[in-house]
C-alpha positions in Angstrom: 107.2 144.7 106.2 109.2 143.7 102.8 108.7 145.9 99.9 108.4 145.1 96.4 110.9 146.5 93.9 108.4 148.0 92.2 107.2 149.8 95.4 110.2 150.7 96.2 111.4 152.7 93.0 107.7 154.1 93.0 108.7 155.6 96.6 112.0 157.3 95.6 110.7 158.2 92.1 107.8 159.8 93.7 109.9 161.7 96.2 112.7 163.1 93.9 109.8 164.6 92.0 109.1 166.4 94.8 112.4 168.0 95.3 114.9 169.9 93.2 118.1 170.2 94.7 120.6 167.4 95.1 123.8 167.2 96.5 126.6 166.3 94.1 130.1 164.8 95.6 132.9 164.4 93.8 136.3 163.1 94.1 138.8 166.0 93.9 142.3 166.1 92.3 144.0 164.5 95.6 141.0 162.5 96.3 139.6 164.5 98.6 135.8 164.9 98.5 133.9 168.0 97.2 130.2 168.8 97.4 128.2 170.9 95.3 124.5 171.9 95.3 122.7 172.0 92.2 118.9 172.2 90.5 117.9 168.8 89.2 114.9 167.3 86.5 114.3 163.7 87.6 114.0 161.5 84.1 111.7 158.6 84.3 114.2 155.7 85.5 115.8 157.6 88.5 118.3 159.2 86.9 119.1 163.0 87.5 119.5 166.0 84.9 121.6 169.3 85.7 123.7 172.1 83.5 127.0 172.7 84.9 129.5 175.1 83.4 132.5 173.3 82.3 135.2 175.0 84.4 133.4 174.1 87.2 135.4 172.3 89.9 133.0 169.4 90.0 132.7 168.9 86.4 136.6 168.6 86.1 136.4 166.2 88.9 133.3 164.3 86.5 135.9 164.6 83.4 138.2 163.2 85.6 136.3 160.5 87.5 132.1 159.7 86.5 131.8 158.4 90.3 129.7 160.2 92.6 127.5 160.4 95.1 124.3 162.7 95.5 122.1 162.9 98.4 118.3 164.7 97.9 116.3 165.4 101.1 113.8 167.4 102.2 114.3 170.5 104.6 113.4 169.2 107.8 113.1 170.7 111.8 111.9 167.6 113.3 112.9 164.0 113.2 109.9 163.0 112.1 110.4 164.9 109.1 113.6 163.4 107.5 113.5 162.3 104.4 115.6 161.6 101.3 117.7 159.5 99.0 121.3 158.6 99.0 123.4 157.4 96.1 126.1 156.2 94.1 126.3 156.3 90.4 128.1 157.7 87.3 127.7 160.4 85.4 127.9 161.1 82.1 127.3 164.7 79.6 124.4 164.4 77.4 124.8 166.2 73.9 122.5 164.2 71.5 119.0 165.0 70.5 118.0 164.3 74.1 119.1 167.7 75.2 116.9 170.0 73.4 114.0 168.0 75.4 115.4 168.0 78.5 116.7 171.4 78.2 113.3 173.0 77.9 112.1 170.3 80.9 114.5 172.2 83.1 113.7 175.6 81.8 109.9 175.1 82.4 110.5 173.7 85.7 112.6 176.1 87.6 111.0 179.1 85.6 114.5 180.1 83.8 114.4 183.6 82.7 116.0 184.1 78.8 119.5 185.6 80.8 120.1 181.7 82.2 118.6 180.5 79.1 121.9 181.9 77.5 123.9 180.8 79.6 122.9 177.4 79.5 124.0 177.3 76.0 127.3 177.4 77.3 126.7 175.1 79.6 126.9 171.0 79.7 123.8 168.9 81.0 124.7 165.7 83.0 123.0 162.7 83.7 123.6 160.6 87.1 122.2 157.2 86.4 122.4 155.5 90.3 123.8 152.3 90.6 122.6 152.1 94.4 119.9 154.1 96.3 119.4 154.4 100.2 115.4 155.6 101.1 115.1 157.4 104.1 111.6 158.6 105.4 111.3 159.2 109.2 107.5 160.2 108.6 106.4 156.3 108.1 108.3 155.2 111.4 111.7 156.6 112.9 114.5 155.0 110.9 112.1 153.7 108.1 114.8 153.1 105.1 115.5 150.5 102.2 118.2 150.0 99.7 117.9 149.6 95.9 120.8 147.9 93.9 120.5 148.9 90.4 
């Protein structure tokens, strides 16, 4: 059975709501991959929100190269459980008016205590914006999946 679009972004919209940590890959100085976990606020259009602190090694690698890849998936023991997103996209920091908003979205959300609060400050807040999304969801049928290009 075809999807609609619509359907589709509904689907992954509707499951990144329901987690809140992605896997963030970068490309490292050399090239060689490097994966990160990290909280995340979904924003309305499938992008995904997170504070990093500037010395980390995958916001160099972002300063040095927007392209990633994140994968988000639910914990799973059984097959029949798998699901989650994969994609590619850019990222990019957000430090307009947005921030304030999105900041307090992310506060509410994971329950930040004033001691993160602070260090958020000091932090930058990204925005992956996919370019390509790959559905997974073993609990409709085994191998259930569909691909967005954005």
């Amino acid at each position: 059975m075809l999807l609609p679009l619509a359907r589709k972004l509904e689907l992954v919209s509707g499951f990144l709501k329901t987690q809140s940590t992605l896997a963030l890959s970068t490309s490292g100085g050399a090239g060689s991959p490097r994966a990160a976990p990290l909280f995340y606020l979904p924003g309305d259009h499938l992008e995904l929100y997170w504070f990093s602190s500037p010395p980390s090694e995958h916001s160099r690698n972002l300063k040095r190269d927007p392209a990633a890849a994140v994968a988000v998936y639910a914990q799973a023991v059984r097959w029949e459980d798998i699901r989650g997103c994969q994609m590619l996209g850019d990222v990019a920091v957000i430090a307009d008016q947005r921030r304030r908003a999105i900041a307090a979205a992310y506060v509410e959300r994971f329950r930040l205590g004033a001691l993160f609060q602070a260090a958020m400050v000091r932090c930058r807040l990204y925005a992956f914006r996919p370019r390509w999304v790959r559905y997974i969801d073993n609990s409709r049928r085994f191998g259930f999946k569909f691909e967005i290009d954005l």
